[in-house]
C-alpha positions as CSV (number, residue, x, y, z in Angstrom):
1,X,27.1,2.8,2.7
2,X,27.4,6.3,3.7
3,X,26.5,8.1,7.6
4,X,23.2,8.5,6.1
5,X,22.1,5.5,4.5
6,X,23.4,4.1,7.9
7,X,21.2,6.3,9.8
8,X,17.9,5.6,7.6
9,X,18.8,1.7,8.2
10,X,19.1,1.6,11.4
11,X,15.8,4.1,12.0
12,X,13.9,1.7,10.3
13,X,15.5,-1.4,11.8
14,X,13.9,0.2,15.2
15,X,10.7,1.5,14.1
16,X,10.3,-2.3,12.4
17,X,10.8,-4.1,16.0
18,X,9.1,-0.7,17.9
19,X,6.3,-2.0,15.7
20,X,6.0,-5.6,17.1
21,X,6.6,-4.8,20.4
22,X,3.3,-1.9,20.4
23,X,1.6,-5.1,18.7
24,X,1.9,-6.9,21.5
25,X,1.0,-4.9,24.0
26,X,-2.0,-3.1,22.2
27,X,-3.8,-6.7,21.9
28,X,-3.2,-7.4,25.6
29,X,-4.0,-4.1,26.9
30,X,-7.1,-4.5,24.6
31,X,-8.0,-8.2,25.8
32,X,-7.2,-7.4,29.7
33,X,-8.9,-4.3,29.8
34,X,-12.1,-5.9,28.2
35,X,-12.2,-8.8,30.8
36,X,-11.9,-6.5,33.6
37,X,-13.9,-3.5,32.2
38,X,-11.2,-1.1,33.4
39,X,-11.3,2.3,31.4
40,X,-7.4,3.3,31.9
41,X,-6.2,-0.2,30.6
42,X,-8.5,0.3,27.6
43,X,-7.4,3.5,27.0
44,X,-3.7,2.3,27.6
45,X,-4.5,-0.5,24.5
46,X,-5.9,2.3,22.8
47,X,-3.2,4.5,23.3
48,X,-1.2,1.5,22.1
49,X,-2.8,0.8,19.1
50,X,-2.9,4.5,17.7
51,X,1.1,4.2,18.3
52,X,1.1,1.0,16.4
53,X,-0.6,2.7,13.4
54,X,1.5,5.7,13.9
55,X,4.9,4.0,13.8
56,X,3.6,2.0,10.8
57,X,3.5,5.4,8.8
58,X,6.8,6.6,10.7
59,X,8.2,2.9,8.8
60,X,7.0,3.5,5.6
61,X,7.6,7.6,5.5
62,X,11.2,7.1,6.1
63,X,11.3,4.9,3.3
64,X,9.7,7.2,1.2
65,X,11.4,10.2,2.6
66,X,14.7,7.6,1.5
67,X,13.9,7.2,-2.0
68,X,15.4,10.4,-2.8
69,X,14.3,13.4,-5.5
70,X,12.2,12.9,-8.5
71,X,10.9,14.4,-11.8
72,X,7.7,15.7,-9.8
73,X,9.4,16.2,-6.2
74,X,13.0,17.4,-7.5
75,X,13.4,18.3,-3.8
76,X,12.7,14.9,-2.6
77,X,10.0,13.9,-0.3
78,X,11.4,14.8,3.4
79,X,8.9,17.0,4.3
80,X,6.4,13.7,4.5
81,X,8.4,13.5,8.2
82,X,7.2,16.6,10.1
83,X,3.4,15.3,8.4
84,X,3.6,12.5,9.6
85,X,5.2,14.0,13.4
86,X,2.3,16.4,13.2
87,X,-0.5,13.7,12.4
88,X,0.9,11.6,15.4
89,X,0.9,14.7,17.3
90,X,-2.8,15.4,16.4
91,X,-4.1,11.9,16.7
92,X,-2.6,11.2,20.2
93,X,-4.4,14.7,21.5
94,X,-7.4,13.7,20.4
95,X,-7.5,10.4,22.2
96,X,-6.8,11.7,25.3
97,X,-9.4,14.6,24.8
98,X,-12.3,11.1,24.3
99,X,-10.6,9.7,27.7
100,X,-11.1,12.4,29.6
101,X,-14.6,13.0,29.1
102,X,-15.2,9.3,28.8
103,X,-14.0,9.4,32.6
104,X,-16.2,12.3,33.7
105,X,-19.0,10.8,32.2
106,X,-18.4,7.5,34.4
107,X,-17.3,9.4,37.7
108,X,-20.5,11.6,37.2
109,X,-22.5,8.0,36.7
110,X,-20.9,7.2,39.9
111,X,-17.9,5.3,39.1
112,X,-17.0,1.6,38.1
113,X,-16.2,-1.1,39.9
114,X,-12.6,-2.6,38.8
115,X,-10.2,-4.9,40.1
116,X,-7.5,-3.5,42.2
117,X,-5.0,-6.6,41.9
118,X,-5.9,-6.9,37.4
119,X,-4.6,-3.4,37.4
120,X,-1.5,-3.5,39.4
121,X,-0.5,-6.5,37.5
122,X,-1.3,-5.1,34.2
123,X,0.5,-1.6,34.9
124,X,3.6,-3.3,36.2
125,X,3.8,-5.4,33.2
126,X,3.1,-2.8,30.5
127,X,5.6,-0.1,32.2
128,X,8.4,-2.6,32.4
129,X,8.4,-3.3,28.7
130,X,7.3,0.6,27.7
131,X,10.7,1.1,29.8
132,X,13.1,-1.0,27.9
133,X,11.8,-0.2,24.7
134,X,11.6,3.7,25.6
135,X,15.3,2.9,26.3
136,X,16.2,1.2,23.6
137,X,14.7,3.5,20.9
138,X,15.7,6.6,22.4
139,X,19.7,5.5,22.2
140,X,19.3,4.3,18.5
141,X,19.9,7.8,16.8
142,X,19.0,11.0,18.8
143,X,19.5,12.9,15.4
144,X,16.3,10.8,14.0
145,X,13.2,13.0,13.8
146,X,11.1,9.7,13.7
147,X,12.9,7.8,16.4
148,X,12.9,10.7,18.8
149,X,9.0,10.7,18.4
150,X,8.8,7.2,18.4
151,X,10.8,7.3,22.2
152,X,9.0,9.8,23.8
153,X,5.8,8.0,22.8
154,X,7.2,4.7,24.6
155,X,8.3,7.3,27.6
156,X,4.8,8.5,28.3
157,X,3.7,4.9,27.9
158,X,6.2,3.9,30.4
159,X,5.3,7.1,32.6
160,X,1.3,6.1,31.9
161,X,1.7,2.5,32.6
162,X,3.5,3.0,36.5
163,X,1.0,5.3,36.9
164,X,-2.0,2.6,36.4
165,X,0.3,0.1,39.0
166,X,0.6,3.1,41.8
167,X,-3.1,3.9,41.4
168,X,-4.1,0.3,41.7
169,X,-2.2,0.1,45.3
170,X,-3.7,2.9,46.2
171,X,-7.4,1.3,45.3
172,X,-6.3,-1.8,47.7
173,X,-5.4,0.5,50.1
174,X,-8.5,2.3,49.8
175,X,-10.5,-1.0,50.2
176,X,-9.1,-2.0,53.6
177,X,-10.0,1.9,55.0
178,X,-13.4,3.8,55.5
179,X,-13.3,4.8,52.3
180,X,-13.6,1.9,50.7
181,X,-16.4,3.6,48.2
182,X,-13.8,5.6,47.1
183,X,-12.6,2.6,45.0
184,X,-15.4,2.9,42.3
185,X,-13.9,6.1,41.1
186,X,-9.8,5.4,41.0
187,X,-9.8,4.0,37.6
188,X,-11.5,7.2,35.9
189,X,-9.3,9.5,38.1
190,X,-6.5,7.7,37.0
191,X,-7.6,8.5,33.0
192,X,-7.7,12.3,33.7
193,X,-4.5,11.8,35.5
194,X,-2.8,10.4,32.6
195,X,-4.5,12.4,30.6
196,X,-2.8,15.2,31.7
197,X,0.6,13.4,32.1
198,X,0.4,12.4,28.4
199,X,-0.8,15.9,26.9
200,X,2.7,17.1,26.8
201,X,4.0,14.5,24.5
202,X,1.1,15.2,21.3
203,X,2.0,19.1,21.9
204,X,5.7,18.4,21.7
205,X,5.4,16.4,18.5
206,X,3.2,19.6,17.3
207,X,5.6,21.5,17.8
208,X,8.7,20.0,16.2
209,X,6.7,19.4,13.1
210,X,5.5,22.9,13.1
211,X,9.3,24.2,13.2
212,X,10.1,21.9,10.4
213,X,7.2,22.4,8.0
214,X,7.6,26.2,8.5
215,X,11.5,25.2,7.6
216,X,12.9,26.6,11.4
217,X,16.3,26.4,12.1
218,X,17.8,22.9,13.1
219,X,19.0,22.2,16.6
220,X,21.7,24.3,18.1
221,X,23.8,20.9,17.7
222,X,23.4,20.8,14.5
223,X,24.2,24.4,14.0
224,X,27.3,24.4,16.2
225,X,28.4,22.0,14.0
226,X,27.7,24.1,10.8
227,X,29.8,26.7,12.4
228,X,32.5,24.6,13.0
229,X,32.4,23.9,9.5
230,X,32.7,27.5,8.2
231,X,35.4,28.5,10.8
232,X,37.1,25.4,9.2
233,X,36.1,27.1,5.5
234,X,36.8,30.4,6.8
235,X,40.7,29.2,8.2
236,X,41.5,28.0,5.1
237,X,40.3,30.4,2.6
238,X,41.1,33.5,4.3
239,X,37.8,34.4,4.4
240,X,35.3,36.9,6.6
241,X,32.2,35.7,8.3
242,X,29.6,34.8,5.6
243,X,26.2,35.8,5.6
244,X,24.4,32.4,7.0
245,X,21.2,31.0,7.1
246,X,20.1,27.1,7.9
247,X,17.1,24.8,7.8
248,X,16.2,21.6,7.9
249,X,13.5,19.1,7.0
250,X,13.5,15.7,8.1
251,X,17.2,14.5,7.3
252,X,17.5,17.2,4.4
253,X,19.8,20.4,5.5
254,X,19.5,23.6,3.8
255,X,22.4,25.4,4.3
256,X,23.3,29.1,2.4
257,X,26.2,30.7,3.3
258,X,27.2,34.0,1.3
259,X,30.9,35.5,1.5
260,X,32.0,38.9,0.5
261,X,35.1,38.7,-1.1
262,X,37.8,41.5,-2.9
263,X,37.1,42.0,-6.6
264,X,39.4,40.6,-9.1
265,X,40.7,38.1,-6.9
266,X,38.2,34.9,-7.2
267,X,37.3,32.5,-9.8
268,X,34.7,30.1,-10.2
269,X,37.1,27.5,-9.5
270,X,37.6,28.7,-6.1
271,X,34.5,28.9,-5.3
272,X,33.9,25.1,-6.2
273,X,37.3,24.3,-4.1
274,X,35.1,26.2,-1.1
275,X,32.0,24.4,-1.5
276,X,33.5,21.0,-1.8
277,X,36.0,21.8,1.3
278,X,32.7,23.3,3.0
279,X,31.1,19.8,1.9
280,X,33.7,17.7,3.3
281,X,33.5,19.1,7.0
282,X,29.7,18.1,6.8
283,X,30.1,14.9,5.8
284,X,30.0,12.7,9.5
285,X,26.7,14.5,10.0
286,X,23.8,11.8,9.5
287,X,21.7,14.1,7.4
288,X,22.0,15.3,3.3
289,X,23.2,18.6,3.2
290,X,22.1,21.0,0.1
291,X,24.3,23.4,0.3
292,X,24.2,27.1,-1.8
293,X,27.9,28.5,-1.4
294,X,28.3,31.8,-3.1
295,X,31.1,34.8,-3.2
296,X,30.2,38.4,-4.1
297,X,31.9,41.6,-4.2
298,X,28.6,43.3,-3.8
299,X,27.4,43.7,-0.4
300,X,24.0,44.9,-1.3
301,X,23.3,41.4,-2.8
302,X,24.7,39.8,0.8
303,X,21.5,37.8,2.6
């Protein structure tokens, strides 16, 4: 099994038990926060769920993206990832944008009543597992487009989550003070607060999918790395800096690299003997390079 098969194994091994795991806590956050009629923990089991569906089509687009190139997509099917980045993206901004008018609806209504002690429990619970399976994920493969997704969603549930405990102290302090009414309106405050902790995380995901689908160039790792590769090329072939461009697209990367050679002195062999040395110092990166190696005496026809 090569560094890529590895890499697609072990990304779907994680998103598979990422999966249970949001399960879990989706049907609890959904149960608690029904019982004690606390907005945040619904929208926290909300919030949960959507990831739930979400990493389900994360699982079952990296199979696909997996399968490899066919008659109709001779390309393969890669660019389903940044899709399916942007749709998670999409779909998380949107919930957040229901939970915070939700919440001004109920503060302008005059608030709810909630249970301090229900939501310090519940937000100590929740962030302590977001934790270790933010941690967990997010050490798996940093090169995964899907895993890194999937960890900064368990981050800003972590984040979320110890935001809902704090809160909830703060409501039992409240109760003991003069401003006791104050109380009725912590719950909604604390949706618009992690509302706006958690909008960074759909506009990141927006963002890397945009890059992607409008085929941006990878990250500067992954292009020092190309670079090493063609100083390597360049040592052993005696040749100048090519003309280089680089995308990629889920764990496709598009590499064209262009050198200007003398006349008279290359063959065709030669240039297969750079390509496949060129090849070869790609090879421990964990994602499928296609690479277009060319030599031309021309430099009109250089990229």
């Amino acid at each position: 099994m090569g560094i890529k098969e590895e890499s697609a194994e072990r990304e779907r091994k994680t998103l598979r038990y990422s999966l249970m795991v949001a399960t879990a806590l989706a049907v609890l956050a959904a149960v608690w926060g029904w019982i004690s009629q606390s907005q945040v923990i619904l929208l926290d089991g909300v919030y949960a769920l959507i990831g739930m569906v979400l990493t389900w089509m994360s699982l079952r687009v990296s199979r696909i993206a997996d399968s490899g190139p066919t008659a109709r997509f001779p390309f393969g099917k890669e660019a389903l990832i940044p899709v399916v980045i942007a749709i998670q993206g999409m779909a998380l901004l949107a919930t957040l944008a229901y939970a915070a008018v939700e919440a001004v609806r109920v503060i302008l209504a005059g608030g709810a009543d909630v249970t301090a002690g229900s939501l310090a429990a519940y937000g100590a619970i929740s962030a302590a597992v977001s934790v270790l399976i933010w941690r967990y994920v997010g050490k798996v493969d940093r090169t995964s487009d899907l895993l890194v997704a999937e960890a900064r969603q368990w981050g800003a549930s972590a984040a979320f989550s110890a935001l809902v405990a704090v809160g909830a102290v703060v409501a039992m302090i409240l109760g003991r003070t003069d401003f006791s009414d104050a109380d009725r309106y912590v719950d909604s405050v604390l949706v618009l607060i992690g509302c706006a902790m958690l909008v960074p995380q759909p506009l990141a995901l927006l963002r890397t999918a945009l890059v992607e689908l409008l085929e941006g160039a990878p990250s500067q790792q992954v292009q020092a790395h190309v670079h090493d590769a063609i100083a390597a090329v360049r040592d052993e072939f005696d040749l100048d800096e090519p003309a280089l461009t680089m995308s990629k697209v889920g764990r496709k990367l598009y590499i064209e690299a262009m050198f200007m050679v003398p006349p008279h002195t290359w063959e065709i062999d030669d240039e297969d003997a750079v390509r496949r040395t060129f090849a070869k110092h790609l090879a421990d990166l964990p994602y499928e390079p296609w690479l277009n190696i060319e030599l031309t005496t021309d430099p009109a026809l250089m990229l």
